[in-house]
DRENTORKOL-3810 file (N, C-alpha, C; in nm, 4 decimals):
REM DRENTORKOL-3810
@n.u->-1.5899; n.v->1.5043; n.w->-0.6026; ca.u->-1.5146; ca.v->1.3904; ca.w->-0.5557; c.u->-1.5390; c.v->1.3744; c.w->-0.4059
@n.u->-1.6104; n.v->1.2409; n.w->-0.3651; ca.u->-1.6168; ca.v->1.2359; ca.w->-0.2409; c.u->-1.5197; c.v->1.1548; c.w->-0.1087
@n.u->-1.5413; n.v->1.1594; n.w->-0.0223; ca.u->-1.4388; ca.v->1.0576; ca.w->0.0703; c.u->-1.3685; c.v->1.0039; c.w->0.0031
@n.u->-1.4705; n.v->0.8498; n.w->-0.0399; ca.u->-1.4543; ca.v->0.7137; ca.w->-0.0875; c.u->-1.3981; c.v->0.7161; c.w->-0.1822
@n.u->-1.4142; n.v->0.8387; n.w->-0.2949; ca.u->-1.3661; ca.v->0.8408; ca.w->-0.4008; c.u->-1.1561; c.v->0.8872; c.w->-0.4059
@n.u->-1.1642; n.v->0.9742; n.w->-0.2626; ca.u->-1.0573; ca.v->0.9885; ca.w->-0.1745; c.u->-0.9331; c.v->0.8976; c.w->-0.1063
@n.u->-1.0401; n.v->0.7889; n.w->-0.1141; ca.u->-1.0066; ca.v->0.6556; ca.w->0.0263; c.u->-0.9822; c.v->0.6662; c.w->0.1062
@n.u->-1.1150; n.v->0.7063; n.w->0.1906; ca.u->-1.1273; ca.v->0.6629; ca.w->0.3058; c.u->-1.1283; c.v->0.4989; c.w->0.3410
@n.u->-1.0872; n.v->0.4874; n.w->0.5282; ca.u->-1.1207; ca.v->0.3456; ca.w->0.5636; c.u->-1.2456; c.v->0.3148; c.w->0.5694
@n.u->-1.2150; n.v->0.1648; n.w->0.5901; ca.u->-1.3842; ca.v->0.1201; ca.w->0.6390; c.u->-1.4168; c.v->0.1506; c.w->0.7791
@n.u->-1.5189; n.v->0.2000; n.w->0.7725; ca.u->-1.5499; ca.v->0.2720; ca.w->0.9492; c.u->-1.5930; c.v->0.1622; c.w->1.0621
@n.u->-1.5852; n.v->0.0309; n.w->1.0404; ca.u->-1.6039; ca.v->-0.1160; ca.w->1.1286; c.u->-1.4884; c.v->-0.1016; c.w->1.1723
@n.u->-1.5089; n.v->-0.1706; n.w->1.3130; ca.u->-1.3895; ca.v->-0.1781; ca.w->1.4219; c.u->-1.2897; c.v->-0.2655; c.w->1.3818
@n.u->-1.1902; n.v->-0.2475; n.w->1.3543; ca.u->-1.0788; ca.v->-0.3729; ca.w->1.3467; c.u->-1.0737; c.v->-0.3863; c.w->1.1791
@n.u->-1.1691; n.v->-0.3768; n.w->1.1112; ca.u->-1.1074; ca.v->-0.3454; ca.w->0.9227; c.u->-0.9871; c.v->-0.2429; c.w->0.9119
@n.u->-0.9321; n.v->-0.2742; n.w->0.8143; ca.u->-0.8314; ca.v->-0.1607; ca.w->0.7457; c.u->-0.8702; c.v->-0.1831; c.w->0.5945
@n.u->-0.9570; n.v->-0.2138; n.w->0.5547; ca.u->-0.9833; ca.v->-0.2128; ca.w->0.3910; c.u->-1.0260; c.v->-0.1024; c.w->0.3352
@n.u->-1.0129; n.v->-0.0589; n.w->0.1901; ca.u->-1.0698; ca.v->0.0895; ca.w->0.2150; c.u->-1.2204; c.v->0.0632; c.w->0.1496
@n.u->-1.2942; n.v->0.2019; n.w->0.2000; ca.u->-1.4300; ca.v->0.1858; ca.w->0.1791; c.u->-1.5003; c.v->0.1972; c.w->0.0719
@n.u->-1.6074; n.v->0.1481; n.w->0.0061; ca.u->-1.6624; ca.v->0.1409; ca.w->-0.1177; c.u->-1.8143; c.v->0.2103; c.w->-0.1399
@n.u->-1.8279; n.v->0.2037; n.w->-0.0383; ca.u->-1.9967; ca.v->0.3129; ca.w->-0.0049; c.u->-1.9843; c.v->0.3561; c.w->0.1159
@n.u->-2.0520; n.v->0.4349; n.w->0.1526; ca.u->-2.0921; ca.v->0.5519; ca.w->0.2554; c.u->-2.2796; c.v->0.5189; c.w->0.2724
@n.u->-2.3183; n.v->0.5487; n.w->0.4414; ca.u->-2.4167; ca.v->0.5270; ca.w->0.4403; c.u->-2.4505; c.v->0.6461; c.w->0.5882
@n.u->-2.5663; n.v->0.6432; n.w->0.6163; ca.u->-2.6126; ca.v->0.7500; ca.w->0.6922; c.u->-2.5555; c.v->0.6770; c.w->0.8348
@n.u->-2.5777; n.v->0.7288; n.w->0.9955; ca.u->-2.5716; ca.v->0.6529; ca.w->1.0566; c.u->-2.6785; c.v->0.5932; c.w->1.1253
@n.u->-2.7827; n.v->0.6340; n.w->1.0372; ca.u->-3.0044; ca.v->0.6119; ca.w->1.0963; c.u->-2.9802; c.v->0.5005; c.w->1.0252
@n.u->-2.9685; n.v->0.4786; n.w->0.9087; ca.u->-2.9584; ca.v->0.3222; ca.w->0.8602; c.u->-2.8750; c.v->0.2365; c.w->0.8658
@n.u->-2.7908; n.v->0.2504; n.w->0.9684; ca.u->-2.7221; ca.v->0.1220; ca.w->0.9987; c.u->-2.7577; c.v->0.0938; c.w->1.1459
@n.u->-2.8531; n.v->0.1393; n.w->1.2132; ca.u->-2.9254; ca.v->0.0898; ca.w->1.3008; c.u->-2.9876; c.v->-0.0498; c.w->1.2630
@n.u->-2.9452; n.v->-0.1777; n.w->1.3913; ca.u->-2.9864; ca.v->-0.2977; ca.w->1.3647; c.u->-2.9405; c.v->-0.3954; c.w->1.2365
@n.u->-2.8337; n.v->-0.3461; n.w->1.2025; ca.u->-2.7473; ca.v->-0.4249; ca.w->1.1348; c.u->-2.6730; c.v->-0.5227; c.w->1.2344
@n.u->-2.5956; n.v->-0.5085; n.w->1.3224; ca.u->-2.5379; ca.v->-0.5712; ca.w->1.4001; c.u->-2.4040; c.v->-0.5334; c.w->1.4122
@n.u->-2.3407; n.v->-0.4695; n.w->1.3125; ca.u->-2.2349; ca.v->-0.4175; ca.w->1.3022; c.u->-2.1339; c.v->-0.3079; c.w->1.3641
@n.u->-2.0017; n.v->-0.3203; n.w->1.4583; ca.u->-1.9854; ca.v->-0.2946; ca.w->1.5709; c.u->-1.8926; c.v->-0.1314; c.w->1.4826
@n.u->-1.9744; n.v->-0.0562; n.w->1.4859; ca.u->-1.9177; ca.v->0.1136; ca.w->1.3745; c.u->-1.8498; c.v->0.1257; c.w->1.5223
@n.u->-1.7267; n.v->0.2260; n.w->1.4617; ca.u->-1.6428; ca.v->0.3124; ca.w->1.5861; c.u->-1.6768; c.v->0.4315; c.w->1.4987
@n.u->-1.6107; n.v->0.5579; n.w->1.5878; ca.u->-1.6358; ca.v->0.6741; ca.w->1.5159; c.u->-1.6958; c.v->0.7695; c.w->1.5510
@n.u->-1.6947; n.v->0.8611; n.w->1.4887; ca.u->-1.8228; ca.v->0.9793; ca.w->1.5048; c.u->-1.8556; c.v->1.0641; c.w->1.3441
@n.u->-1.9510; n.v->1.0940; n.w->1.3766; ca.u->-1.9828; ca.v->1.1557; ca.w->1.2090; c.u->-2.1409; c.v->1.1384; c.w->1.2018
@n.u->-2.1849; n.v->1.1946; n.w->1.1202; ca.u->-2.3248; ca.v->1.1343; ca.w->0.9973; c.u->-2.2830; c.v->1.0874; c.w->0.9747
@n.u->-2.2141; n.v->1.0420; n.w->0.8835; ca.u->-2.2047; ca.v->0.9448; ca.w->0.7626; c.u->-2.0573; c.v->0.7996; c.w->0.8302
@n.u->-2.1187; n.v->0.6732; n.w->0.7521; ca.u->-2.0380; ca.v->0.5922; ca.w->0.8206; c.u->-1.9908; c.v->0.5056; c.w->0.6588
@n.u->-1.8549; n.v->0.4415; n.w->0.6369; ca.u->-1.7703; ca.v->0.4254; ca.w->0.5344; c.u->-1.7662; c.v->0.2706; c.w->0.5524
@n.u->-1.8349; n.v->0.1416; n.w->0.4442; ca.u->-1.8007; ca.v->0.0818; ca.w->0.4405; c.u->-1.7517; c.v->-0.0346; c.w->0.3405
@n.u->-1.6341; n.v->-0.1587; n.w->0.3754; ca.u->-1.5808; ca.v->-0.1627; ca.w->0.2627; c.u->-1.6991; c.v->-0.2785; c.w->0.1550
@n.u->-1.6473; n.v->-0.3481; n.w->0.1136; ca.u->-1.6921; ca.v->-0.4837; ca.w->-0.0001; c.u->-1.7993; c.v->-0.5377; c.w->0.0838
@n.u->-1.7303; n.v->-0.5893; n.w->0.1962; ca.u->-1.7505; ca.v->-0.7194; ca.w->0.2959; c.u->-1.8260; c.v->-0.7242; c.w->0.3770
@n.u->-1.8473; n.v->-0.5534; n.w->0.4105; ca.u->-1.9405; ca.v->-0.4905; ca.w->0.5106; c.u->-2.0449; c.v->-0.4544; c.w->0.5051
@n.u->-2.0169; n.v->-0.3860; n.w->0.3144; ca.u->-2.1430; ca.v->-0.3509; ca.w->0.2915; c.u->-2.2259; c.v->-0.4532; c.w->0.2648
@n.u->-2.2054; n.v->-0.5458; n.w->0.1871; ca.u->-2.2828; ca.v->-0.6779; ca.w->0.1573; c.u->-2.3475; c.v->-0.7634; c.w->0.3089
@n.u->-2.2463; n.v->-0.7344; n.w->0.3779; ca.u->-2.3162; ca.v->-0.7945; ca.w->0.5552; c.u->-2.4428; c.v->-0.7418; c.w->0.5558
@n.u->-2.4691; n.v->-0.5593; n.w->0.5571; ca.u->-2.5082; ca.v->-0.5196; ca.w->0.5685; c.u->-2.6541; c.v->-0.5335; c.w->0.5066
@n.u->-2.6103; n.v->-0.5480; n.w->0.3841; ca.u->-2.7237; ca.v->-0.5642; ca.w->0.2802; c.u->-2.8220; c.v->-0.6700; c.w->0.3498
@n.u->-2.7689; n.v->-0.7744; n.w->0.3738; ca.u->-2.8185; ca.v->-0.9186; ca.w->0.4018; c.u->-2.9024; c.v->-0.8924; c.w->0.5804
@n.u->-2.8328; n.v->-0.8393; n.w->0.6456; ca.u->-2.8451; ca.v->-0.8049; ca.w->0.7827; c.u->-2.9860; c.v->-0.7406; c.w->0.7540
@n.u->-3.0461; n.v->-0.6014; n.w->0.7110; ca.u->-3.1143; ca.v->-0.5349; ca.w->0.7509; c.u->-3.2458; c.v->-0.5185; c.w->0.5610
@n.u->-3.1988; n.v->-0.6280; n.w->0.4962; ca.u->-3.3146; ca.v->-0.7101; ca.w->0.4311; c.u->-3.4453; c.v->-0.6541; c.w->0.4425
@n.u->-3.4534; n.v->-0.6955; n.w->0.5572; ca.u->-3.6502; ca.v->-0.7238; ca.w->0.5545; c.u->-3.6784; c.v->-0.6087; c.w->0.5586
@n.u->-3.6078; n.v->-0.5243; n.w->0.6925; ca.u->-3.6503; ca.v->-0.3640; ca.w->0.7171; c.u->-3.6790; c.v->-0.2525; c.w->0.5968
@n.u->-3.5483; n.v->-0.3105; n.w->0.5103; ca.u->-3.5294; ca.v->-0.2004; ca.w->0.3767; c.u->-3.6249; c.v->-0.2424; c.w->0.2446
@n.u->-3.7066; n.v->-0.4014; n.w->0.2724; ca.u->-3.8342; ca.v->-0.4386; ca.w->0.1647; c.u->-3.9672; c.v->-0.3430; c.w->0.2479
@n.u->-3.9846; n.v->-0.3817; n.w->0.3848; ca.u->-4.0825; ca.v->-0.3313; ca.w->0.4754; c.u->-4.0994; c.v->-0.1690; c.w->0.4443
@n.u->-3.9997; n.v->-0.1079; n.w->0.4089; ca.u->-3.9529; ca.v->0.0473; ca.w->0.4098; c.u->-4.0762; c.v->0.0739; c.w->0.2971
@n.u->-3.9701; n.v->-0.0147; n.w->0.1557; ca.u->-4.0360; ca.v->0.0408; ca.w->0.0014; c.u->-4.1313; c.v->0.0591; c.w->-0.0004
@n.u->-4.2244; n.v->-0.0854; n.w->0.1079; ca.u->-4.3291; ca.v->-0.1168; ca.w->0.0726; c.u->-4.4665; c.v->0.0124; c.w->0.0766
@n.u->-4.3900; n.v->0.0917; n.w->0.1373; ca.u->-4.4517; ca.v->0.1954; ca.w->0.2615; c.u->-4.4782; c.v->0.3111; c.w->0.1193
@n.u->-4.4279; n.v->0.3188; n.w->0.0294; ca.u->-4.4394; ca.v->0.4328; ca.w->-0.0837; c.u->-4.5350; c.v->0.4339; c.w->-0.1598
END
C-alpha cells in the first residue's frame, strides 16, 4: 500500500485535492508546474496529472522514440 493509496495531497502549490499518481521529480522537469516540497517523488491529483500529461507530450513521444 502506497502514499496515494494512503492519501496523500497533491504536491502543487495551493491544491488541497488528494493525489492520484506519484511521479519522479526528473520528470516533471519542464512541465510548468509550480511543485512545493521536498522528496523524490512528487503527488499529483486528477487535474494535475492530466496538465501534466498535455504539458510535457512531445518530450515523453521524443523519449519512446529513443528505444
Amino acid at each position: 500500500m502506497g502514499r496515494v493509496d494512503k492519501g496523500v495531497g497533491c504536491s502543487v502549490t495551493g491544491c488541497a485535492n488528494p493525489a492520484e499518481r506519484s511521479l519522479s521529480r526528473g520528470e516533471m522537469g519542464g512541465s510548468g508546474l509550480n511543485v512545493g516540497g521536498e522528496g523524490r517523488r512528487v503527488y499529483l491529483c486528477r487535474d494535475h496529472y492530466k496538465a501534466w500529461k498535455k504539458a510535457t507530450k512531445k518530450s515523453r513521444e521524443m523519449e519512446r522514440s529513443r528505444w
